[in-house]
N, C-alpha and C positions, 0 to 999 in steps of 0.2 A: 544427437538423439538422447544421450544419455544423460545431458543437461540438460534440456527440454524436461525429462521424467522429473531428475530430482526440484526442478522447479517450480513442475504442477503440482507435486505431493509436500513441499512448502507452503505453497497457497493453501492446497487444502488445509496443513496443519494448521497455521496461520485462520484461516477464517471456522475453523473448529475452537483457536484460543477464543476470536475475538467473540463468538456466540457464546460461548463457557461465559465471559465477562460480563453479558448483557448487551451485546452489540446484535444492531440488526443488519446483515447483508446485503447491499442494492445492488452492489452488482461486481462482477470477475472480470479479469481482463478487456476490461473498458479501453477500446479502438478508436480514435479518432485521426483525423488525418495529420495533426498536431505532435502525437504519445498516447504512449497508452500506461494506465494504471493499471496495477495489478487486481487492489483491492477498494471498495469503497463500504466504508459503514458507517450505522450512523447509530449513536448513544443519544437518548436525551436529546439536547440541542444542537447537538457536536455533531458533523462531519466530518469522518478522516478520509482522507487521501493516502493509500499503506502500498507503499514498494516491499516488496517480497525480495530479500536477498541472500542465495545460500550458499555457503563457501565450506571451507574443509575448517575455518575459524572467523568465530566474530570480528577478529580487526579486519580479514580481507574481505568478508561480505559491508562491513558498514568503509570501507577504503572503494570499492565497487560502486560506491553511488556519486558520479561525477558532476561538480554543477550544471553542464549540458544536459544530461539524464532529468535533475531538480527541474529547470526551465521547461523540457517537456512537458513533466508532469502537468509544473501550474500551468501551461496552457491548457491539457488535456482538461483539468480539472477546471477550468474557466469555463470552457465546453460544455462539462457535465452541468454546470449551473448552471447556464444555460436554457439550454433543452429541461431543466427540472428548477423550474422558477418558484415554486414551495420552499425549495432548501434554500435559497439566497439570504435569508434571514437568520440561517442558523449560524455557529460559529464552523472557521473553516480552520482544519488541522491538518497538518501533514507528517503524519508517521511513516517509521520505517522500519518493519520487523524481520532482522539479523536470525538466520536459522545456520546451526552449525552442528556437527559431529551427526551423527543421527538421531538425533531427539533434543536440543537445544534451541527454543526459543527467547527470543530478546526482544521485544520490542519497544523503540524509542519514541516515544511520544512529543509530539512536538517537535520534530527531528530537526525542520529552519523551518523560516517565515518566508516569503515571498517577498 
C-alpha cells in the first residue's frame, strides 16, 4: 500500500513536470490487456510513452525498468495508436522519468527505441 502511494504521488509529480514544460496530458495509467503505461503526453508532434519510477535513488529506479517491463510498454503503446489513429503520424518516444529522495525529478528522454 505504501508503494502503491508513493507511486501515485510520482505520477502526479511527474505529469505536473511535464505540463510545466508544455506537454499536454492524454491519459494516466493507460490499462490494456498487453501493459499498462504510466503516462502518455503529447508536445508538438511528439508522443511520449513515460514509465514513472521511484526508488530511495536514481540508479535503482532507472535499474527497475527491465526489458520485459520495455516490451510491455511497446505493445501497450502499439495499442494506444491504435484506438487513437490521429496520433500514428506523430513521432513516438519513449521516456522514463526516475523520481527519488522526496523531490527529485529525472527524466530521460528517449530512454530506448523499440
Amino acid at each position: 500500500m505504501r508503494a502503491e502511494k508513493r507511486g501515485h504521488w510520482a505520477e502526479t509529480q511527474t505529469a505536473w513536470l511535464l505540463r510545466l514544460t508544455g506537454h499536454r496530458i492524454l491519459a494516466r495509467n493507460y490499462k490494456t490487456p498487453v501493459g499498462e503505461i504510466d503516462l502518455i503526453a503529447k508536445r508538438g508532434n511528439t508522443v511520449s510513452f513515460i514509465e514513472v519510477k521511484a526508488r530511495a535513488d536514481s540508479q535503482a529506479a532507472a535499474e527497475a525498468i527491465t526489458p520485459k517491463q520495455r516490451r510491455r510498454i511497446q505493445r501497450a503503446a502499439e495499442m494506444y495508436l491504435v484506438h487513437h489513429p490521429a496520433l500514428q503520424t506523430h513521432d513516438i518516444r519513449f521516456d522514463v522519468c526516475l523520481v527519488s529522495g522526496s523531490f527529485r525529478l529525472k527524466i530521460l528522454r528517449d530512454a530506448w527505441r523499440p
